[in-house]
C-alpha positions as CSV (number, residue, x, y, z in Angstrom):
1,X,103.9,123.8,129.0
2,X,105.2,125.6,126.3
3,X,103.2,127.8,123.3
4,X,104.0,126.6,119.7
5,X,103.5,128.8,117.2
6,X,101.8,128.7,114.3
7,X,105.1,128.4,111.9
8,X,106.2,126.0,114.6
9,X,103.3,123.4,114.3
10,X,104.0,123.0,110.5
11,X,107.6,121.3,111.4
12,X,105.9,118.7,113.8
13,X,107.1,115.1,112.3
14,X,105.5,112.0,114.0
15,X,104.2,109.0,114.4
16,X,104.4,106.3,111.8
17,X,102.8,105.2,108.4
18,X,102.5,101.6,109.4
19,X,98.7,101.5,110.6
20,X,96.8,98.4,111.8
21,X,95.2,97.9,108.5
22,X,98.6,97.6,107.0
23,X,99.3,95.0,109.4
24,X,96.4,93.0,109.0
25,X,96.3,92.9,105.1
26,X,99.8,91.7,105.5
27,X,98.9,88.9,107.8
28,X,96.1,87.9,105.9
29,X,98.4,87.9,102.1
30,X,100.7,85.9,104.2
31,X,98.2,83.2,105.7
32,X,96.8,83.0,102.0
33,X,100.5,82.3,100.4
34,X,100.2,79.7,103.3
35,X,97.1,77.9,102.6
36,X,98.4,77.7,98.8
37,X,101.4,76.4,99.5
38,X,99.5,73.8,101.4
39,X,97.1,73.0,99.0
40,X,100.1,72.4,96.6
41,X,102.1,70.1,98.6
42,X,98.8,68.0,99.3
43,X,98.6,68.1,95.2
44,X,102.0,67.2,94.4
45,X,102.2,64.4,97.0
46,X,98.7,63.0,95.9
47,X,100.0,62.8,92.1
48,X,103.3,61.7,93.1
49,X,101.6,58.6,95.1
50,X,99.0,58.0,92.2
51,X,96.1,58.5,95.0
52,X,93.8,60.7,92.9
53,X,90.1,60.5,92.8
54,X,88.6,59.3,89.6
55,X,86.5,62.1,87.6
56,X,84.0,59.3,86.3
């Protein structure tokens, strides 16, 4: 094995930025958008088919 140097180990580029927390926020903002766009379909079709419950 070789021996880095000091100066040497300053010019090391790895790995990525992209970490599992990343990933999981972005899963979760996407099953969200999902949900709403769910919700609002279910709205729309309800008020489109006049089959709304009463407030009284």
């Amino acid at each position: 094995m070789k021996v880095i140097e000091n100066s040497e180990l300053s010019k090391i580029i790895g790995g990525t930025t992209i970490t599992a927390t990343v990933i999981n926020s972005f899963v979760n903002v996407i099953k969200i958008l999902k949900e709403v766009g769910y919700s609002l379909g279910s709205g729309i079709r309800r008020i489109s088919e006049n089959n709304i419950c009463p407030l009284d």
